[in-house]
N, C-alpha and C positions, 0 to 999 in steps of 0.2 A: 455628452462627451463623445467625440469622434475616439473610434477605437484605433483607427490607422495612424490617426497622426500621433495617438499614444506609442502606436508601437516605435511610430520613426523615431519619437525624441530616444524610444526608450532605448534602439540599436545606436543610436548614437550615443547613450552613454553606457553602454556595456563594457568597452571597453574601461572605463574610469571603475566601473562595479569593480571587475576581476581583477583590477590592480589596487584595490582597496588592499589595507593590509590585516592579517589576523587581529589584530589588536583593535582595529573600527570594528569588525564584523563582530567580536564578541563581548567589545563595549554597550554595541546595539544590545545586541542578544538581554544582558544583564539590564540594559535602562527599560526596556521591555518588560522582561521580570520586576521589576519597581513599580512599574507603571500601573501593572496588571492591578498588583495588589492594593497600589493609591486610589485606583477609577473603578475599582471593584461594587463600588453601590451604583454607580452611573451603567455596567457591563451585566448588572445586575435588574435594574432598571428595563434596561433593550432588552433583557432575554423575557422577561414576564412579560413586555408586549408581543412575544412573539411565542411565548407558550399560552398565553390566555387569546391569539389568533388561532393557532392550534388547534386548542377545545371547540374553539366555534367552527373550525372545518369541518372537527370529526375526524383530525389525524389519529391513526390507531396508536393503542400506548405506546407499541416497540416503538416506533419511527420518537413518538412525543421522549420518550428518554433519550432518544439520542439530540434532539433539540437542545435536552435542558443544560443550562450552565450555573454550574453553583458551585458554593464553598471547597467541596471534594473535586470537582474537574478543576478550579482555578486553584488549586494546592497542586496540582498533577501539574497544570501547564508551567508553575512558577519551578518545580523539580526537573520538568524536561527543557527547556529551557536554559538552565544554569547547567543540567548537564552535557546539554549541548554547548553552550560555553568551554565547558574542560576536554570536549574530546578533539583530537589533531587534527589542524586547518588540511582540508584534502584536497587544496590547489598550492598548485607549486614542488609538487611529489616529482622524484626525477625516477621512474621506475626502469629508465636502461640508459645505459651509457658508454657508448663503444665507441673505440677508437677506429677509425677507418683507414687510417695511415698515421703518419706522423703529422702533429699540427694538425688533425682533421678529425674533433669528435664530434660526434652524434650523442642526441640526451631527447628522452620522451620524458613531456614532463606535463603533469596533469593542469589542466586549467579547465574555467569557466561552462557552461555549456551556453551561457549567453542571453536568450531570453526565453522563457520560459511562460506558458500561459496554465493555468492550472483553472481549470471547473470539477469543483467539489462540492458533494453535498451539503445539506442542511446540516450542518453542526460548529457549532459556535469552537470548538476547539478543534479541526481540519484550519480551521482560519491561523490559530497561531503557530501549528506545527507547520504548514504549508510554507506561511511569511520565513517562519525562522532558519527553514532548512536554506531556503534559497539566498535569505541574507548569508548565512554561513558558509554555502558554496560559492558565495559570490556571483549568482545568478542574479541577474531581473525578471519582474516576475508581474504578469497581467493574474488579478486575482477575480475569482466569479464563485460567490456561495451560493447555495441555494436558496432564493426566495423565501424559502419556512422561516427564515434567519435573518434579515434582511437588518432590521434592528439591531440585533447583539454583532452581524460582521459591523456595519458603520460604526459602530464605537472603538470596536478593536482597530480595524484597520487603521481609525482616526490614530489609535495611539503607536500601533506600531510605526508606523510612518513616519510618526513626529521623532519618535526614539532612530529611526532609523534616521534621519536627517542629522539630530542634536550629536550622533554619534562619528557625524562625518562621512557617511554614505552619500553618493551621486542624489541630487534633487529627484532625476526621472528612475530611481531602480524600485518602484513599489507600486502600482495603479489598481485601483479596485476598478472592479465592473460590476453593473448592481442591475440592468436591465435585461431582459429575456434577449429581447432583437441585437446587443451587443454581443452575445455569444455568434449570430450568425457575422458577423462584424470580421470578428474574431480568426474565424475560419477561411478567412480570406486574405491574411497577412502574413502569405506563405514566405515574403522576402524579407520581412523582420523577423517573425517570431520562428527559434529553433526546433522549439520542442511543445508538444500537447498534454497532457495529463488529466485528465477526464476520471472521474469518480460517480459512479450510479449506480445507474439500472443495467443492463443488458440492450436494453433496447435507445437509451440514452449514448453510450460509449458507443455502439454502432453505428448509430445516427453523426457523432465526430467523424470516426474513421471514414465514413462513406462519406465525406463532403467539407474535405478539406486535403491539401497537398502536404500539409506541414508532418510534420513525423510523428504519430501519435505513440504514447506509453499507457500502460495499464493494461486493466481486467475488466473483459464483458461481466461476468458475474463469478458466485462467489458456491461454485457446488462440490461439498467440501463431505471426504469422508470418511468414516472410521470404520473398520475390516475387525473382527473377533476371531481370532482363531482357534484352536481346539486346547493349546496348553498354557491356562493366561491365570490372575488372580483375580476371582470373582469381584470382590470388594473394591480393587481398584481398577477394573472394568466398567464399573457402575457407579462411581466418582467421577471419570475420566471423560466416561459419556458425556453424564450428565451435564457436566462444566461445559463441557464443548457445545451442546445446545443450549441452553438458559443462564450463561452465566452473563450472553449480551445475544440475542437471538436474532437482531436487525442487523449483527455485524456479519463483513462477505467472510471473514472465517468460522461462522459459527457451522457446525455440522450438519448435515442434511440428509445422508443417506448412512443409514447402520447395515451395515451388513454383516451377514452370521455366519460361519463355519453349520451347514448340515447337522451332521455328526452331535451338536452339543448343542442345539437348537431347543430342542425339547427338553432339557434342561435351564438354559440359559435365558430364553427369550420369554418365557413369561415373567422373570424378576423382572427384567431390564424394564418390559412394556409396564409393572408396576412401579416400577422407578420414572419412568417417564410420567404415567397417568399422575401420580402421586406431585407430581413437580407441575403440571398442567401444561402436560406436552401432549398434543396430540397425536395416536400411533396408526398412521397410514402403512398396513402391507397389503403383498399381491396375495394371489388368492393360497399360495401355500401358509405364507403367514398367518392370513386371516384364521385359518384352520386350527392352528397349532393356539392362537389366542383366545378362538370362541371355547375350545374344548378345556379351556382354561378357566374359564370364566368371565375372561377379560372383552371388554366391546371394541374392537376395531374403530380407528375413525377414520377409514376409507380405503379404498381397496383400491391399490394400483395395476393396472398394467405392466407388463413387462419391457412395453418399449415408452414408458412415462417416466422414468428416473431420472431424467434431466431435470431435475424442479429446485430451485432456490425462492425458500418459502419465508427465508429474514422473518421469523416469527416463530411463536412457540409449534412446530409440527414437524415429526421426520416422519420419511420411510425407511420400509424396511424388508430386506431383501434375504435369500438365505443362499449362498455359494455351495461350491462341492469343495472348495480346497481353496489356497492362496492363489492360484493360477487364475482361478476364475473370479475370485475379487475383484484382482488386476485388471485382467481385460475387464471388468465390466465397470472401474474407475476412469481407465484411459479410453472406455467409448465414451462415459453419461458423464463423467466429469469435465469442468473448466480448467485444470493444469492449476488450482490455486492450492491446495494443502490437503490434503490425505495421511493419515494416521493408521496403524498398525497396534492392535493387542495382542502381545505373545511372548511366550519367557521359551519359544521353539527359536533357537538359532537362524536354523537352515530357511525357515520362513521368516523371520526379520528380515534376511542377507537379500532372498528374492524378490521380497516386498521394496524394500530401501533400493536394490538395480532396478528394477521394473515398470514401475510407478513414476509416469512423468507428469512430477510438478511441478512447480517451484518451491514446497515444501511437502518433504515427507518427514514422516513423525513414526517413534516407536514408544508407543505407553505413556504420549501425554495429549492432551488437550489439543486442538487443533486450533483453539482460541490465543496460541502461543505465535502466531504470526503475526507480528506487530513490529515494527521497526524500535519502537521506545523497550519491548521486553529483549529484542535481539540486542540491544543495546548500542542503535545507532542514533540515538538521542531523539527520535520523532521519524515520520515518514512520509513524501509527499503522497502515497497511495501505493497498492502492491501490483507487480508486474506478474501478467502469466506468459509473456512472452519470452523469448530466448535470444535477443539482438541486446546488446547492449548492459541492462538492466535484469534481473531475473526476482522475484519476493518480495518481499517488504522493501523500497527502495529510499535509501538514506542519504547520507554524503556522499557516498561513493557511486551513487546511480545517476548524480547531480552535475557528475564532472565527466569532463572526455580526457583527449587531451594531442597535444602538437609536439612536432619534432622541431627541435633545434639543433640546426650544425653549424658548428665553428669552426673554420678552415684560415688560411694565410696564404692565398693566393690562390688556391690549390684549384685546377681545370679541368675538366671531363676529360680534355684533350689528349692530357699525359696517358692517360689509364686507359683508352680507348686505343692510342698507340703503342702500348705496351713499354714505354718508357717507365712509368711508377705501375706498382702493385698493390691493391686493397692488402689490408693485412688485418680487418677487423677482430679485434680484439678486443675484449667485455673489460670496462673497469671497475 
């Protein structure tokens, strides 16, 4: 497959995509849902060839869990889906509308972003949440999974496709890409495609950014953290952790660095490290920590440096660090963090309030999970992946990250001419 001359047909039917009407876009959506459930032994079939390739790599479990597609993810994808179906088409939004004189208004009204290329990882359901959002924004969309998956994408894509077609969708708004060397392809059809969307590693989304003109979206990686501070409830401190690292430990929200108020340290930090051991988390501190765990009883599994906290370990391991106060939480989230989600335990006011100003990411959190960044839990029916940038898009990005949008003015004659010679006057006025 030539990837350029995909993208040309496909800028040439963008326009036919965003004048689709709500009614195709979540006719697809629902015959999709059907489908799912119909070709479910055939979707079922491609993923065991590509979890028993897996075992024979030696992919580690975390990553192999997130390969797997079964009964529970294809019950998940068939609920996000339909509920994507019920939530309001977000093209064709008229968010201002002023009158500029008489006979002469202006309207911003949200539409398409137009083609969109999306490389995501190895997981069989990025594939249908990625398809779905961009049918439902009305985008086009070059699709690229990861190789682990190579099997379970070609069946799905086969069928969303087909759904997307039977529904009266543009023939060119859907194209898989299944080869390594089409990604670099990719990168070089900066006059078709809009927009990037990159999902990995750190060193993968770098690799986009640095070699390609097209506008890239998303997160280098995912170093994500949770602050203890002196007046909080033990028991759901040590819930809240917990969830936040093992409840999916290869996801970019899952937690990575604990940090501890001083002051309650020597109380608090040896449950927590048995909450962790106990759960087969392994508990990496610097050398203060390590102190406060050996005299505990407890065995360290490794000893960090103070300028090492940058680490996204997507697997059972945090560190752990111990602050003088919230001040210094902060600064030490907005050096070793990525801007992707940060969390707060405290029933202390005054440090919620400077934690929540302070702390720049694109989610911050007081006394829950930080595994709560998810588009589908925010309730924007799926996600094409989460933004730590500040242009555009900001967190988990949904329908609304999908679309821009264009001014329309409708006048009756009306000339620069007048208003420049002061014959007519603007009289802009909101309706």
């Amino acid at each position: 497959m030539n990837i350029r001359e995909e993208a040309i047909r496909m800028r040439m039917a963008a326009p036919a995509m965003a004048a689709c009407s709500i009614e195709k876009r979540n006719l697809a959506l629902r015959l999709i849902a059907e489908k799912l459930e119909a070709s479910k032994d055939d979707i079922f079939a491609a993923n065991a060839l590509d979890m028993e390739a897996a075992k024979e790599k030696g992919i580690p479990q975390a990553v192999q869990k997130r390969l797997k597609y079964d009964e529970g993810k294809l019950r998940d994808s068939i609920a996000g889906l339909n509920g994507l179906a019920e939530l309001e088409d977000p093209v064709g939004k008229v968010t201002l509308k002023r009158e500029l004189d008489e006979g002469l208004i202006l309207q911003r009204v949200s539409v398409p972003i137009g083609v969109i290329g999306v490389i995501f990882e190895a997981r069989p359901d990025a594939m249908i949440q990625v398809a779905s959002l961009c049918i439902k924004s009305g985008n086009c969309a070059i699709l690229k999974g990861g190789k682990e998956t190579a099997n379970s994408n070609r069946v799905l894509f086969g069928l969303i496709k087909e759904c997307a077609i039977k529904a009266g969708l543009p023939e060119g708004c859907l194209v898989q890409a299944e080869l390594h060397n089409e990604i670099d392809e990719l990168l070089k059809c900066d006059s078709e495609v809009d927009l990037l969307i990159p999902r990995g590693s750190n060193a993968f989304v770098r690799h986009i950014m640095e070699n390609t003109k097209i506008p890239v979206m998303g997160h280098s990686s995912g170093i994500c953290h949770i602050y203890v501070d002196s007046v909080f409830d033990r028991e759901m401190a040590v819930n809240t952790i917990i969830d936040a690292k093992i409840q999916y430990p290869a996801a970019c929200n899952a937690v990575e660095t604990l940090l501890v108020k001083r002051d309650i340290a020597g109380d608090f930090l040896p449950v927590m490290a048995r909450a962790f051991i106990g759960a087969g988390v392994s508990v990496k501190g610097n050398a203060e920590v390590n102190r406060i765990l050996s005299a505990n009883g407890i065995v360290p599994g490794g000893e960090m440096a103070d300028d090492e906290f940058a680490k996204e370990y997507n697997d059972m391991a945090v560190s752990v660090k111990l602050v003088e106060d919230v001040k210094e939480a902060v600064d030490h989230i907005n050096r070793f963090g990525s801007h992707h989600t940060d969390s707060i335990i405290t029933d202390d006011a005054e440090a919620e309030k400077y934690f929540t100003s302070m702390v720049d990411s694109a989610g911050v959190y007081v006394n829950c999970s930080t595994r709560f960044a998810d588009g589908y839990r925010y309730g924007f029916g799926a996600e094409v992946g989460i933004s730590t940038g500040k242009l555009h898009a900001r967190g988990p990005v949904g329908l609304d990250g999908l679309v821009t949008y264009k001014y329309v003015l409708k006048g009756n004659g009306h000339i620069v001419g007048d208003y420049a010679s002061g014959k007519k006057q603007f009289r802009h006025k909101d309706l």
